[in-house]
MARTI-324589 format. One line per field, with one value per residue (C-alpha): residue in one letter; x, y, z. Coordinates in nm, 2 decimals. Layout:
! residues N
resn <- a | ... $
c1 <- X | ... $
c2 <- Y | ... $
c3 <- Z | ... $
//
This chain:
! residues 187
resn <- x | x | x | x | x | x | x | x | x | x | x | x | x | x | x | x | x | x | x | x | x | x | x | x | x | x | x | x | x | x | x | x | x | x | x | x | x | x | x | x | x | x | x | x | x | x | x | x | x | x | x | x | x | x | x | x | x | x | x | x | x | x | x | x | x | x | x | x | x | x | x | x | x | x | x | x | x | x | x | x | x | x | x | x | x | x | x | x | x | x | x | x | x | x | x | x | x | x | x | x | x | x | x | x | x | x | x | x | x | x | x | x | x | x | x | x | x | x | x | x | x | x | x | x | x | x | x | x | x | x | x | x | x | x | x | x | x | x | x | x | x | x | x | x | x | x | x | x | x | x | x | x | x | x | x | x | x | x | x | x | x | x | x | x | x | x | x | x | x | x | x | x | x | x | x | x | x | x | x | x | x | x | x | x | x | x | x $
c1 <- -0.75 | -0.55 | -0.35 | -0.29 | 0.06 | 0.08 | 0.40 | 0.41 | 0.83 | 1.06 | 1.23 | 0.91 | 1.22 | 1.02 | 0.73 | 0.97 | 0.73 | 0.63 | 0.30 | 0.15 | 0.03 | -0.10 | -0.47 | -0.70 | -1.10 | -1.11 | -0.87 | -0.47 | -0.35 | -0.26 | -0.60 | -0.77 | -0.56 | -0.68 | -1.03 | -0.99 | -0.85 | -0.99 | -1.31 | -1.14 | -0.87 | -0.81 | -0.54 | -0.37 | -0.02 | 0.18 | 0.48 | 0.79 | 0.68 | 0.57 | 0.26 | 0.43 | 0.28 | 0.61 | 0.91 | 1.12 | 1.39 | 1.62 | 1.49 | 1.69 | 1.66 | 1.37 | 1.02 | 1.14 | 1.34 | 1.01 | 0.77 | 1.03 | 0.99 | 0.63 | 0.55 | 0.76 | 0.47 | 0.18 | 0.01 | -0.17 | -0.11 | -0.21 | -0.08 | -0.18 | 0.14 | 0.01 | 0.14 | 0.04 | 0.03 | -0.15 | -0.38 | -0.68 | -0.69 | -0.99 | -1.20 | -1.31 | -1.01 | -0.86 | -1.12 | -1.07 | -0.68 | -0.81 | -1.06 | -0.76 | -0.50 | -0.54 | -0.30 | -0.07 | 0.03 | 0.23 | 0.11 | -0.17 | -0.06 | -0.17 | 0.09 | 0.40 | 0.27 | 0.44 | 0.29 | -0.09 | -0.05 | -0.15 | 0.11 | 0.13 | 0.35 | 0.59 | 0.68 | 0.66 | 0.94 | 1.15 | 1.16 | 1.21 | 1.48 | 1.66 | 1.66 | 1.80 | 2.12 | 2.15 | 2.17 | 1.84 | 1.66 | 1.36 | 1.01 | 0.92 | 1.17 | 0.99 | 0.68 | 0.92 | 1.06 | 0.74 | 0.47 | 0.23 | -0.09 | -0.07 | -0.43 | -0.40 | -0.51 | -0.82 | -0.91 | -0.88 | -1.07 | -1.36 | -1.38 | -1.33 | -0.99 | -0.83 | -0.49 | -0.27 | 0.00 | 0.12 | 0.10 | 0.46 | 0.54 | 0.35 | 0.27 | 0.08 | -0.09 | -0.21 | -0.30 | -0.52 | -0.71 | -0.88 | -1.06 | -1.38 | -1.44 | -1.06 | -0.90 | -0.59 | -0.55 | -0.20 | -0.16 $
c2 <- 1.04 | 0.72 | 0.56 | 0.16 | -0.02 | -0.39 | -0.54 | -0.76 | -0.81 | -1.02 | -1.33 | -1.62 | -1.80 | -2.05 | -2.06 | -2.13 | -1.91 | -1.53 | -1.54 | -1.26 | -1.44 | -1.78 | -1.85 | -1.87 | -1.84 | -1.50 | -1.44 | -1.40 | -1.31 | -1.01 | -0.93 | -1.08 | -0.87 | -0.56 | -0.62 | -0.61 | -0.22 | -0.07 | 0.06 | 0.22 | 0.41 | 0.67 | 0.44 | 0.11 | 0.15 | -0.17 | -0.23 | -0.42 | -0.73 | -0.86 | -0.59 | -0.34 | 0.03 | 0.13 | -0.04 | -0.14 | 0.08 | -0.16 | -0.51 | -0.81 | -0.52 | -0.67 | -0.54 | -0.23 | -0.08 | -0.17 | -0.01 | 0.28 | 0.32 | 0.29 | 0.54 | 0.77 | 0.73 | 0.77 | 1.13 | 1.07 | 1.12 | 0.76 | 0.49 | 0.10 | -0.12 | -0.49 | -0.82 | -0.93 | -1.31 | -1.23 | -1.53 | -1.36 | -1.00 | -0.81 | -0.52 | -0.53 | -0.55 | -0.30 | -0.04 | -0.13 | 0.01 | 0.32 | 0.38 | 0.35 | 0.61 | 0.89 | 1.26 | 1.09 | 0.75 | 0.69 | 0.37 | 0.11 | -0.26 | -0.63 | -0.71 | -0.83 | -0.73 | -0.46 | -0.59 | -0.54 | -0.20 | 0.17 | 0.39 | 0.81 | 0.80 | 1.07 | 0.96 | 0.58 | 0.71 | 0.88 | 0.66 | 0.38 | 0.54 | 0.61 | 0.20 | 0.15 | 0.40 | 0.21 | -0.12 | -0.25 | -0.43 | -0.57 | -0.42 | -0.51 | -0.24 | 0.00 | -0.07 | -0.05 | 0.33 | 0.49 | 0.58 | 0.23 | 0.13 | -0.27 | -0.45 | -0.76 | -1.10 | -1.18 | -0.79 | -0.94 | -1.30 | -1.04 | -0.92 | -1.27 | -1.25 | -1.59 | -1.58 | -1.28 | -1.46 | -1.55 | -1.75 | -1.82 | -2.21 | -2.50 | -2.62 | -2.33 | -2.26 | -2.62 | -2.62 | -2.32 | -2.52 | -2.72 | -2.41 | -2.41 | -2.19 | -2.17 | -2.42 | -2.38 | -2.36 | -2.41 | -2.09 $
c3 <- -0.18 | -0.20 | -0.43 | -0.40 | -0.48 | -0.61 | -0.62 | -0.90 | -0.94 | -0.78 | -0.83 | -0.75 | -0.64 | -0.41 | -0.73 | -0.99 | -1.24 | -1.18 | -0.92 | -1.08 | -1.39 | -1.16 | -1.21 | -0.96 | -1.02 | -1.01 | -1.25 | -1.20 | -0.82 | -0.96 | -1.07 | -0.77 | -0.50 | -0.80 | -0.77 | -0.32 | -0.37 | -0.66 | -0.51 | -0.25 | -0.48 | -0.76 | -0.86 | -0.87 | -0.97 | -1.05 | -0.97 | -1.16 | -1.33 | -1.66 | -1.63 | -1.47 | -1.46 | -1.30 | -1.31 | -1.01 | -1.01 | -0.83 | -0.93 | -0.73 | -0.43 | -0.27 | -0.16 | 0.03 | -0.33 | -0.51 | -0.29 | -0.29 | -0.65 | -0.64 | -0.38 | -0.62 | -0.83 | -0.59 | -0.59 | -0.31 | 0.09 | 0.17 | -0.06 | 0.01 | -0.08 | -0.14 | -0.24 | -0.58 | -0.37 | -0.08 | 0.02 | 0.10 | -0.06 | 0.18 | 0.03 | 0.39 | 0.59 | 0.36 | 0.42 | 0.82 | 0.79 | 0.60 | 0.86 | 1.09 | 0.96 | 1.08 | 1.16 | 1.45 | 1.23 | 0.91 | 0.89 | 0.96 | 0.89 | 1.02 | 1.28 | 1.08 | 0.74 | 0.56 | 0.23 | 0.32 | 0.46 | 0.46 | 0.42 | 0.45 | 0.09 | 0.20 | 0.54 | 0.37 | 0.06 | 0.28 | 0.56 | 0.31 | 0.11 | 0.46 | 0.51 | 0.17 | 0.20 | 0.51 | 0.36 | 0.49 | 0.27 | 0.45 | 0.45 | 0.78 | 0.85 | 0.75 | 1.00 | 1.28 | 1.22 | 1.11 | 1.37 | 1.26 | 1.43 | 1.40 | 1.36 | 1.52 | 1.35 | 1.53 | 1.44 | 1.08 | 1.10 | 1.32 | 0.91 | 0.75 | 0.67 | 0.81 | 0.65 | 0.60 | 0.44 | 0.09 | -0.15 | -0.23 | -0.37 | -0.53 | -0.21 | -0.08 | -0.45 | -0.40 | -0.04 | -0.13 | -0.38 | -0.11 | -0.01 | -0.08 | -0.38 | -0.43 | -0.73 | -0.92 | -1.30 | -1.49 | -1.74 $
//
């Protein structure tokens, strides 16, 4: 069984306006990067924000304190921890890192991409908890210290997935609305 994580909190400091709640055709982001994990879960847990299921315990903290208190939450061994902002949430690519995980890793990840990752939830929480007494913040942090297998990016355009970023100012929400299929509503 797996659980998925959407982090949905934070500042949007580089936005200006909370990216959860910024419309795209298939709804919010928040809903889009939803709709990429819910067939392969028992549950979508989300995490600080307006439509928060679970609140960040230690908001201003950053993405590793939010994923901590989301994995808190998870009842299951594997736990996906996403972006509510991602660029190009993948049911495809995500069901490549599931197929990945396996007894000898705690985590399967895109290089570089702590935030569209498969995580083993206890290893993940303890691990991350350990970074946090030690006064590191930064998610990516957590990739390092746990046994991850890394899927490279040409693993990920092989399943369509061309961008593994975010979407995180104007500029980028507007770049993407070139995309074909891709346009960008005010809410």
């Amino acid at each position: 069984m797996r659980n998925a994580l959407i982090l949905a909190g934070g500042q949007s400091s580089r936005m200006g306006r909370d990216k959860a709640t910024l419309v795209v055709p298939e709804g919010t982001l928040l809903e889009r990067v939803a709709r990429a994990v819910e067939p392969l879960v028992a549950r979508v847990i989300v995490v600080g924000g307006a439509s928060a299921d679970v609140p960040d315990e230690l908001p201003g903290e950053g993405p590793l304190a939010a994923m901590c208190s989301g994995l808190r939450a998870s009842d299951a061994e594997w736990t996906y921890v996403l972006a509510c902002d991602l660029d190009e949430p993948s049911e495809a690519l995500l069901r490549h890192l599931s197929d990945l995980a396996e007894d000898t890793v705690d985590a399967v990840a895109p290089r570089g991409e702590p935030l569209y990752a498969l995580y083993r939830t206890e290893a993940a929480l303890s691990a991350g908890l350990r970074l946090l007494d030690h006064g590191q913040r930064a998610a990516r942090r957590l990739l390092q210290v746990l046994r991850t297998r890394v899927v490279e990016p040409e693993d990920a355009a092989r399943l369509g997935v061309q961008s593994l970023g975010s979407i995180n100012t104007p500029a980028d929400y507007q770049r993407r609305a070139g995309v074909p299929g891709f346009r960008c509503w005010a809410s």
